[in-house]
C-alpha positions, -999 to 999 in steps of 0.1 A, spaced: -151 88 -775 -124 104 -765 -108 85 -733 -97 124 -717 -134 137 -715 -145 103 -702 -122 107 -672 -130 147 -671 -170 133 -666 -163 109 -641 -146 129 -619 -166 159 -625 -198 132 -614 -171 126 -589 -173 155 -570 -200 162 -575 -214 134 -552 -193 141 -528 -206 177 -524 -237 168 -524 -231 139 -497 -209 171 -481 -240 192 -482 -263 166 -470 -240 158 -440 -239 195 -428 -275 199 -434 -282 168 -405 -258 181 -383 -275 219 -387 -307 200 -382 -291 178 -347 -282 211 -339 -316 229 -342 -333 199 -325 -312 195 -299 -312 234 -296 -354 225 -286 -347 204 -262 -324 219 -242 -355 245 -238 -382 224 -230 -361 208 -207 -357 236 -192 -392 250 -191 -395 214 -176 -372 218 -150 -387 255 -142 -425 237 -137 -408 207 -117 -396 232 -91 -426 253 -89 -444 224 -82 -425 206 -58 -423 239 -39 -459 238 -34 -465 210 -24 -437 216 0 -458 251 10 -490 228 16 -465 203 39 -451 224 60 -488 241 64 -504 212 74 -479 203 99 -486 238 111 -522 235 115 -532 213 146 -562 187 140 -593 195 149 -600 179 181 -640 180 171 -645 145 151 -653 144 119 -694 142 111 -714 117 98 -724 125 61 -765 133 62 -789 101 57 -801 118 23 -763 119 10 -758 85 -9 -719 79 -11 -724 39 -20 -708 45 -55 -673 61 -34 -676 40 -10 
């Protein structure tokens, strides 16, 4: 064997290892990318419900502290109603 195309193989196996660790390396950071891409959206979306949502319950607050209480007190529940299992 000739010691030339030994060395020519080795660093032909060489490089090609590290272009495929090169390629393998961009292909994560393509894939951190995408995924962190995703959740910077459904954070987002997230944040969007959150904020809807706190505002109505901030609507339903500030009604309720609109609305007086009733100054009629509150009924008994009917005889025939059985409300053990709440209760």
């Amino acid at each position: 064997m000739d010691v030339g195309a030994l060395a020519a193989a080795g660093v032909a196996l060489f490089v090609g290892l590290l272009g495929f660790s090169q390629n393998r390396s961009s292909n994560r950071r393509a894939d951190f990318t995408v995924i962190a891409a995703r959740l910077d959206r459904d954070l987002a979306t997230e944040r969007q419900q959150r904020r809807l949502l706190t505002s109505y319950v901030m609507d339903l607050r500030r009604w309720g502290r609109r609305i007086a209480p009733p100054d009629d007190p509150i009924p008994e529940p009917p005889s025939d109603l059985d409300l053990s299992p709440w209760a």
